[in-house]
C-alpha positions as CSV (number, residue, x, y, z in Angstrom):
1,X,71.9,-72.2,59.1
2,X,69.7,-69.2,59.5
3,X,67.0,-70.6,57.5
4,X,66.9,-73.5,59.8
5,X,67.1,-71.6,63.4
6,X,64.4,-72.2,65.9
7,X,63.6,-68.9,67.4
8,X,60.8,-70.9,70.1
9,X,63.5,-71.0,72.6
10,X,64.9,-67.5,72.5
11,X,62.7,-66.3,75.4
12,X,63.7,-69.8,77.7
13,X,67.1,-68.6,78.3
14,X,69.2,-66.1,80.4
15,X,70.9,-63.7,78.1
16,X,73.1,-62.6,80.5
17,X,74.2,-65.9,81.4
18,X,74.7,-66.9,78.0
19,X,77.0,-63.7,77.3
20,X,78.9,-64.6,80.2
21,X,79.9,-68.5,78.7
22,X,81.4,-66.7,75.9
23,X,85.1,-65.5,77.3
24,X,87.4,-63.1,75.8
25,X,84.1,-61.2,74.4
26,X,83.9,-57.3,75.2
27,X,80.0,-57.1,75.2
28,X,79.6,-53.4,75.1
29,X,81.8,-53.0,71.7
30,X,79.9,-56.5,70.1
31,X,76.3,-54.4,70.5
32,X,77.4,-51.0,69.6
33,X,78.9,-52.9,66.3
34,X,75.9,-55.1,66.1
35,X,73.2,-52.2,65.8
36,X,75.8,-50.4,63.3
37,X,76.2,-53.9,61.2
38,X,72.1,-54.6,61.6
39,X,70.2,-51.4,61.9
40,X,67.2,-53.7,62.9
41,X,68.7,-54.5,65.9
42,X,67.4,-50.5,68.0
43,X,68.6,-51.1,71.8
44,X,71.1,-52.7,73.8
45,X,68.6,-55.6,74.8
46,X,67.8,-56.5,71.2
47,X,71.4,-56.8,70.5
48,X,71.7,-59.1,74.1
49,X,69.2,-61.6,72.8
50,X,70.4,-61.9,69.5
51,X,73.9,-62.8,71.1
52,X,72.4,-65.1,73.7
53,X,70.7,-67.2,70.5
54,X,71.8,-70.9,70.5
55,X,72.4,-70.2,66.8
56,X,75.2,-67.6,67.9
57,X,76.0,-68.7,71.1
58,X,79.9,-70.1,69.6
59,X,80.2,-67.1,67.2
60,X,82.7,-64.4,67.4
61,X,82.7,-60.7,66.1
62,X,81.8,-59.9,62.9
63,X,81.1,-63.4,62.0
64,X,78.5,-63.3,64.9
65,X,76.7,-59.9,64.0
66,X,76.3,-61.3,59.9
67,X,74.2,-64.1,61.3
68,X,71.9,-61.7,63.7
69,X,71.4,-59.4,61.0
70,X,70.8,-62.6,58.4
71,X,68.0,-63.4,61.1
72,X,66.2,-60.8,62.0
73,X,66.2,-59.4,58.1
74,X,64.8,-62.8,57.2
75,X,62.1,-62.3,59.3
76,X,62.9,-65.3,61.9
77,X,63.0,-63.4,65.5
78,X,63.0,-60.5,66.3
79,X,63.7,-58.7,70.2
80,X,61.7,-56.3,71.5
81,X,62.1,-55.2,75.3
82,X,63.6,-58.5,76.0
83,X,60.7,-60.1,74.4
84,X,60.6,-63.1,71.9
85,X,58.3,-62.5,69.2
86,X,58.2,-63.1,65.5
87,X,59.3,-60.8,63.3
88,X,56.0,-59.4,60.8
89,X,57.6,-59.5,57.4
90,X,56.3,-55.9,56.8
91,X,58.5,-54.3,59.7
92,X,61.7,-56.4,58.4
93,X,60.8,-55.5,54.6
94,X,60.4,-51.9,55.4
95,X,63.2,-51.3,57.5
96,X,65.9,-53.1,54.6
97,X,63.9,-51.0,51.6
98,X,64.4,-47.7,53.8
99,X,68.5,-48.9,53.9
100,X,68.8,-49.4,50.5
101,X,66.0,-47.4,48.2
102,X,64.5,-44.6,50.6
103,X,67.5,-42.0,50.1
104,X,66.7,-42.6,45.9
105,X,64.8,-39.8,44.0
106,X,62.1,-41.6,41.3
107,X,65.1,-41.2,38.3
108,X,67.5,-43.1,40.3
109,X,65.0,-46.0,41.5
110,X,63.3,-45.7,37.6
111,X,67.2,-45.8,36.6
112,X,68.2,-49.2,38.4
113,X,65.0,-51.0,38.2
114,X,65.0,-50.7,34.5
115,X,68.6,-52.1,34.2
116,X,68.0,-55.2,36.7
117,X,65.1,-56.1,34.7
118,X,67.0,-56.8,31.7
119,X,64.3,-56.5,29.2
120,X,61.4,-58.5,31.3
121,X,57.9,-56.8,30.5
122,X,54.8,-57.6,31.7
123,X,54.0,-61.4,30.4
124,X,57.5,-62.0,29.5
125,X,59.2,-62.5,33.0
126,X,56.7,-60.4,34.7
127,X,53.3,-61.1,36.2
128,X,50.5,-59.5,34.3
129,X,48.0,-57.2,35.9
130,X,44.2,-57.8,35.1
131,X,42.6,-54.2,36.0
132,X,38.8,-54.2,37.8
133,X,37.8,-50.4,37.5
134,X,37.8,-48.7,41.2
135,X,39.7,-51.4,43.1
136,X,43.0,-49.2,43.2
137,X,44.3,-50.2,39.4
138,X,45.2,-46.4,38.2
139,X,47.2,-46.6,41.4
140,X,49.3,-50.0,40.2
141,X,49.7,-48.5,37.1
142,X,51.2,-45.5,38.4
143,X,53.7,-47.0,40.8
144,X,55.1,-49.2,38.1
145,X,54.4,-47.1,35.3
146,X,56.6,-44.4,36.6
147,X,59.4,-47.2,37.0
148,X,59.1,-47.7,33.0
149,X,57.2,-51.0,33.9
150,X,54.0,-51.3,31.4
151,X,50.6,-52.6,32.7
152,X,47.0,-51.7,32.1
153,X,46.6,-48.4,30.3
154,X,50.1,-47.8,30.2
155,X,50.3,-50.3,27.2
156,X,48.6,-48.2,25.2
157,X,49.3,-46.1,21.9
158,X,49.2,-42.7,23.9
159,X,51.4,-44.2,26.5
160,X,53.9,-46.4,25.5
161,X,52.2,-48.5,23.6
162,X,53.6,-51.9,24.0
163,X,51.3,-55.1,23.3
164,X,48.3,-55.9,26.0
165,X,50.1,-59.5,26.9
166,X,47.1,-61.8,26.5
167,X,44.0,-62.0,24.4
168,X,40.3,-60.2,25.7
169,X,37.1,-61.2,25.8
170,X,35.3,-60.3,21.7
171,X,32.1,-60.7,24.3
172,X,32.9,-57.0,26.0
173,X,33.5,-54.0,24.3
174,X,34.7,-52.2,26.8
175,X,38.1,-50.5,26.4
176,X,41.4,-52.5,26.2
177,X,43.3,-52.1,29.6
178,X,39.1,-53.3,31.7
179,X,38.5,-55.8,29.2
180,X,38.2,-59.5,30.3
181,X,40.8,-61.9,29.1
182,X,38.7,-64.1,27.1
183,X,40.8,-67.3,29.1
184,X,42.9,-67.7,31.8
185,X,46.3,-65.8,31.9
186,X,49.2,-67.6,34.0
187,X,51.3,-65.6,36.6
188,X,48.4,-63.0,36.7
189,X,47.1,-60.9,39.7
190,X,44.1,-58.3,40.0
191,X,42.3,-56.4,43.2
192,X,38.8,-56.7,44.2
193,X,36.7,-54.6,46.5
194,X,33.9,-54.3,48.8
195,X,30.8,-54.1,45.9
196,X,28.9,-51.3,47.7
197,X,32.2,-48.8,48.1
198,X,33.8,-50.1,44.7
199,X,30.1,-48.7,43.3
200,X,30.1,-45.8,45.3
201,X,33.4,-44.9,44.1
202,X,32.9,-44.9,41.0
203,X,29.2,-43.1,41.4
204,X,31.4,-39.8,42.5
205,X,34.6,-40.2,40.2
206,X,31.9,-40.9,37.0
207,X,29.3,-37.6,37.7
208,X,32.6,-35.5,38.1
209,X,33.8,-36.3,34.8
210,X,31.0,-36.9,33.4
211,X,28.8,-34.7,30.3
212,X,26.5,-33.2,32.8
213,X,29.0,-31.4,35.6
214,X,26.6,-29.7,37.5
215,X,25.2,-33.1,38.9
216,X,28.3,-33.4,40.9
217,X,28.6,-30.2,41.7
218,X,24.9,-30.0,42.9
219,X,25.9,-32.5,45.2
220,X,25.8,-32.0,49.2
221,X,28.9,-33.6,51.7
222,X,27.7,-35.5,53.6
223,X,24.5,-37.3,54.1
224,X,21.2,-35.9,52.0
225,X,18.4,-37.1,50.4
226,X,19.4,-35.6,47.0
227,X,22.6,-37.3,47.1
228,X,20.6,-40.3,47.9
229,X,18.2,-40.0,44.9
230,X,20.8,-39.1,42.4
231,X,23.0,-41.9,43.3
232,X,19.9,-44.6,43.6
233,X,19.1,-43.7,39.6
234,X,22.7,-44.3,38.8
235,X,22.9,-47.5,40.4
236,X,19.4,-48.6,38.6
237,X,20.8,-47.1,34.9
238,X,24.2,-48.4,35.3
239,X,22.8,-52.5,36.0
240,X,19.8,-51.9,34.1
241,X,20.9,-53.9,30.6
242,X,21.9,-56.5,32.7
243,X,18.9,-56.6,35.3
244,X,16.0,-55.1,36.4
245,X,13.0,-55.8,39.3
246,X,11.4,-57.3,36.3
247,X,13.8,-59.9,35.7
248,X,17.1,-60.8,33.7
249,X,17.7,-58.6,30.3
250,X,20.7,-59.7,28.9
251,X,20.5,-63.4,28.5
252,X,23.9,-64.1,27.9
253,X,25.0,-62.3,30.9
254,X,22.5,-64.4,33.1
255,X,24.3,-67.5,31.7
256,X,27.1,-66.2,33.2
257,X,25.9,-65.3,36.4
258,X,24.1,-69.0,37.0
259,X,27.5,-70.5,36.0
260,X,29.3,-68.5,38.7
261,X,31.4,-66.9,36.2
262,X,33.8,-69.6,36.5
263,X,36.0,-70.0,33.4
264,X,34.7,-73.4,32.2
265,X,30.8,-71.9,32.7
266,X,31.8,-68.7,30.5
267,X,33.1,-71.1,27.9
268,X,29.8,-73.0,28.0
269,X,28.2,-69.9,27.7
270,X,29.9,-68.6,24.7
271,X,29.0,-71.6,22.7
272,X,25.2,-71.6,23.5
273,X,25.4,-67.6,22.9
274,X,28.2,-67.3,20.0
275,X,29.0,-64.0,18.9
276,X,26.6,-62.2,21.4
277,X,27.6,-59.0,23.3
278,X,27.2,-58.2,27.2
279,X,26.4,-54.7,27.2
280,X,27.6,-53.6,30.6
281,X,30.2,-51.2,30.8
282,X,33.5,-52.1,32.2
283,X,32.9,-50.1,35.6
284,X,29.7,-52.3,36.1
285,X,30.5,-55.7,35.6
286,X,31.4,-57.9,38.3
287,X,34.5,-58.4,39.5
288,X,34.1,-62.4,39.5
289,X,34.2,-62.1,35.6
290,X,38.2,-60.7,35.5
291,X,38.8,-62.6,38.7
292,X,38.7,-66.3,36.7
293,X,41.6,-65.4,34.7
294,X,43.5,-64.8,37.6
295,X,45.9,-66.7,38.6
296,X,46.1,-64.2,42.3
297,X,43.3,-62.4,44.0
298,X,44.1,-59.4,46.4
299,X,41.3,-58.0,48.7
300,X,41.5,-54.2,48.6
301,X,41.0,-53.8,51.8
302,X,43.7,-56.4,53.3
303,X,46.0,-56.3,50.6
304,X,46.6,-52.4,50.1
305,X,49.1,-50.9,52.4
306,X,52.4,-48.5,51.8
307,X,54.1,-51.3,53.8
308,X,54.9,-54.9,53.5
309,X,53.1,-57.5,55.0
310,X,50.9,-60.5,54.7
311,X,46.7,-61.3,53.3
312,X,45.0,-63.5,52.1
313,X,44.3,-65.0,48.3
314,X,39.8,-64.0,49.6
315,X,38.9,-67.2,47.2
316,X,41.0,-69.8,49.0
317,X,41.9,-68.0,51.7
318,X,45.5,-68.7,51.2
319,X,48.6,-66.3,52.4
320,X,50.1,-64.7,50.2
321,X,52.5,-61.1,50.3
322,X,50.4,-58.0,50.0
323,X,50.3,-56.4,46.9
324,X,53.4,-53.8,47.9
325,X,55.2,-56.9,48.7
326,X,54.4,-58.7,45.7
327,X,55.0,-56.1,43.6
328,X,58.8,-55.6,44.9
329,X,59.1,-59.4,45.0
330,X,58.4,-59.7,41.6
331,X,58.9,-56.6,39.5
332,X,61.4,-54.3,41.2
333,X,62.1,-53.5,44.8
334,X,62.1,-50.2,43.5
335,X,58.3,-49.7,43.8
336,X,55.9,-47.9,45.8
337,X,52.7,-47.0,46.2
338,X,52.3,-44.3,48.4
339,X,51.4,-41.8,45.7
340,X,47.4,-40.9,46.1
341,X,45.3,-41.3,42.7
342,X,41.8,-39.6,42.7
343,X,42.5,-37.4,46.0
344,X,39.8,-35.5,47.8
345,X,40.1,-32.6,49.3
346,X,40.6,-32.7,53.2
347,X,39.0,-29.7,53.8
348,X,35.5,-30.6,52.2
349,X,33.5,-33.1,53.2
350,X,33.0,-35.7,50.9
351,X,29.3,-36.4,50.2
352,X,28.3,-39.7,52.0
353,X,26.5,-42.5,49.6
354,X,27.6,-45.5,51.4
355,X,24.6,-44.7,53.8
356,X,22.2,-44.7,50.8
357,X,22.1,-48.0,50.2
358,X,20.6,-49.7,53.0
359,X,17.7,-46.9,52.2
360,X,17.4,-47.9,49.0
361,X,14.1,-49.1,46.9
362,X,14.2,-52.9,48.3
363,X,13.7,-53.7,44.7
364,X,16.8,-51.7,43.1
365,X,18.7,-53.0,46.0
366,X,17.9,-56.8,45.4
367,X,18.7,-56.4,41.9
368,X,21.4,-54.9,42.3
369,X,22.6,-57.9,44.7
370,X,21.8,-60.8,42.3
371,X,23.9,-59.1,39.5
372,X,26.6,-59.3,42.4
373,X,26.1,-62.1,44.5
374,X,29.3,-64.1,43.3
375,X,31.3,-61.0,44.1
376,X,30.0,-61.1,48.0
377,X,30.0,-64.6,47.7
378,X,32.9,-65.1,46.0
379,X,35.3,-62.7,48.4
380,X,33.8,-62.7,51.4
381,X,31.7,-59.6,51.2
382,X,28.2,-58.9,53.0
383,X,25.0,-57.6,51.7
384,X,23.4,-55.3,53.4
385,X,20.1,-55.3,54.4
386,X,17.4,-53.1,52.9
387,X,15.4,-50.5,56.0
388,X,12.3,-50.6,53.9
389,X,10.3,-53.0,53.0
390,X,7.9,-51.5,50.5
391,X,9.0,-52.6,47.0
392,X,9.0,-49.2,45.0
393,X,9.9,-46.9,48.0
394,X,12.9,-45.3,49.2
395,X,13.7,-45.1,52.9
396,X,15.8,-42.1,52.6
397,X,15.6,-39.5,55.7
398,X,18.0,-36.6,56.8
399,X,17.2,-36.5,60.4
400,X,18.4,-40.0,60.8
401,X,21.8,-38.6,60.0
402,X,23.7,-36.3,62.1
403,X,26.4,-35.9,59.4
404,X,23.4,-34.3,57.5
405,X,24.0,-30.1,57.0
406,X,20.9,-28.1,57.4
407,X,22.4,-25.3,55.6
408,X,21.5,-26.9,52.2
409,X,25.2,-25.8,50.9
410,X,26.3,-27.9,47.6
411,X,30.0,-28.2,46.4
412,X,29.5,-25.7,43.9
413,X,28.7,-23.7,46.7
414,X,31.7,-24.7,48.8
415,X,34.1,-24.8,45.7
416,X,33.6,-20.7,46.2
417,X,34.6,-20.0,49.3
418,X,38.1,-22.4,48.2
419,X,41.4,-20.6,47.7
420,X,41.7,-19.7,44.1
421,X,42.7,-22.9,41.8
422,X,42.0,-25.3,44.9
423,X,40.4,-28.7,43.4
424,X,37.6,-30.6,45.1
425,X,38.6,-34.1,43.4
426,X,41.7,-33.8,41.8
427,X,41.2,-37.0,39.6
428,X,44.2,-38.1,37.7
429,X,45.1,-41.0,35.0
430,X,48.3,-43.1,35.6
431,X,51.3,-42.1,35.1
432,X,53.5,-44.2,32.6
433,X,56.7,-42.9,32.7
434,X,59.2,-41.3,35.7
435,X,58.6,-37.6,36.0
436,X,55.6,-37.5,33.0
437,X,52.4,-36.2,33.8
438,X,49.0,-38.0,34.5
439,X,47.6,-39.4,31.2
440,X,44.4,-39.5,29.8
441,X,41.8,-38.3,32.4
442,X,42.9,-35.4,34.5
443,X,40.3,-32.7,34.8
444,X,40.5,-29.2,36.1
445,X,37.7,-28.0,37.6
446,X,39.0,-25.8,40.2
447,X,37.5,-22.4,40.8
């Protein structure tokens, strides 16, 4: 019946008067017991409307407080200041996790979600996870990983070790838990993100733990010139085997690209180029080329959240469950995400490149839009328009930014003046089993 209720005429009708047609009721007692049996019912008034439903209207004690708490936790109506409105399947979600998992520590959610799986993994039972570098993938690998639920790295020999659950791409050589699938993989999900930021991203997190240190700590926060430089050569060596402002150089990859990196145009490429290699690391290359194994697409930006809620699939534009939904949905309500991967410190600016690019050389910056264009395309991203209009020159100007310092300091220079052992970037690997430390690619450079 509650499945079936029509919550449209919940705000047509007197509560009052519909509390007074039921006799032998003692109203006071039926809503103190109705916000202890639903805790989603908060006030007097919610609890009023609920009992004034049509759907409840004949009901009697307990039997009558099962059905409002049935409703409201299925996300049908909910009351609000006497108020009809629909319930967002976040608020109802979050409040029923908090009742039953919140009070947990990790062992005892780790505990129950490994014995209601009952030996599901990843590809057997469970959905698998395609990993695009910088779109929030260490941070799905932790929050499952710590539940003793393997994706991505976490199937690895230095993890765990259990098989990668489909076949990659011999086309990329990039490492196991990045690399393509080489076709599509049923019941499979990955995260995409803006271009410019998911580039950005990985500009900062790839000088810090990179050979040469010193570039990121030379560094400004903020806006500055040198930042701008230093990230515009990155951007041009990082897309250079694939383009440059003199053309395509990898034709194999440009065969991609004009087929839209749709699955059947990759296969048609890897018969006219059989056995060749795209030499793009896995950081680098697009998004759309993961994204046709899917089988669901979440949009960073819309889909990320702590809570529950709704977004949309950004290549159909179909609803779906966010990813903190999905995940509990369909691996273990025991999971979270609220644990922050690749933290920067609060108290230091972080140096601003996302204002770089529309200062770019127009030429890096068109090339580096074609490689792209059926990620922007493709999820509903915008390019941005170039300042300059000189092929060859940079636009790039400190007193057009008032989050530019004068003072020249670097973060070398503000890692000193940092409480001993402080980090800047405290960037961490996933974590792949409850209470283990961060795998893989933690680095200490504190003071």
């Amino acid at each position: 019946r509650a499945a079936r209720v029509d919550a449209a005429s919940l705000g047509e009708i007197d509560a009052n008067a519909r509390i007074a047609m039921l006799d032998d009721v003692d109203v006071d007692a039926q809503r103190a017991s109705a916000r202890e049996a639903a805790p989603l019912l908060r006030t007097d008034e919610d609890a009023t409307r609920v009992l004034a439903h049509p759907a409840t209207r004949s009901s009697r004690a307990v039997t009558l407080w099962t059905l409002a708490s049935a409703l409201v936790g299925a996300g049908l109506f909910a009351c609000v200041d006497g108020t009809r409105r629909e319930v967002k399947h976040r608020a109802a979600l979050g409040e029923a996790w908090e009742t039953e998992w919140g009070a947990l520590d990790l062992g005892e959610r780790a505990a129950r979600a490994t014995a209601a799986l009952q030996g599901k993994t990843e590809g057997h039972g469970l959905p698998v996870f395609l990993h695009i570098p910088k779109a929030g993938g260490t941070t799905i690998e932790t929050a499952l990983g710590v539940l003793g639920i393997d994706v991505g790295y976490c199937h690895l020999p230095e993890a765990r070790g259990t098989p990668t659950p489909y076949e990659t791409s011999p086309t990329f050589e990039n490492e196991a838990w990045h690399r393509p699938p080489a076709a599509f993989v049923p019941d499979s999900w990955a995260i995409v993100r803006n271009p410019y930021r998911r580039f950005a991203s990985d500009f900062l997190w790839a000088k810090y733990l990179g050979s040469e240190p010193g570039q990121f700590w030379g560094l400004n926060p903020g806006y500055s010139e040198r930042n701008c430089e230093a990230f515009q050569s990155y951007v041009k060596d990082m897309i250079s085997p694939a383009a440059s402002p003199d053309g395509w150089m990898d034709d194999k990859f440009k065969c991609y690209n004009d087929a839209k990196f749709t699955l059947q145009g990759i296969a048609d490429c890897e018969t006219k180029y059989p056995g060749f290699k795209i030499h793009l690391g896995s950081h680098v290359l697009p998004q759309r080329i993961m994204t046709a194994s899917a089988e669901r697409v979440f949009k960073f930006e819309e889909c990320f959240d702590s809570a529950p809620g709704k977004c949309k699939d950004p290549r159909n534009m179909i609803e779906q469950d966010n990813i903190i939904a999905f995940m509990r949905n369909r691996y273990t309500p025991a999971v979270t995400i609220e644990e922050k991967i690749n933290e920067w410190n609060a108290d230091v600016e972080k140096p601003d490149v996302m204002s770089c690019w529309a200062e770019f050389d127009p030429a890096i910056l068109r090339v580096y839009d074609a490689v792209y264009t059926h990620d922007f395309a493709g999820f509903g991203y915008n390019k941005i328009s170039p300042k300059g209009t000189t092929d060859g020159t940079s636009v790039f100007d400190n007193s057009a930014h008032t989050n530019h310092h004068a003072d020249g300091k670097t973060l070398e220079q503000l890692r000193s003046e940092l409480p001993e052992n402080t980090p800047i970037l405290d960037v961490q690997g996933p974590k792949c089993d409850a209470g283990a430390p961060a795998l893989g690619r933690s680095n200490d450079r504190a003071r």
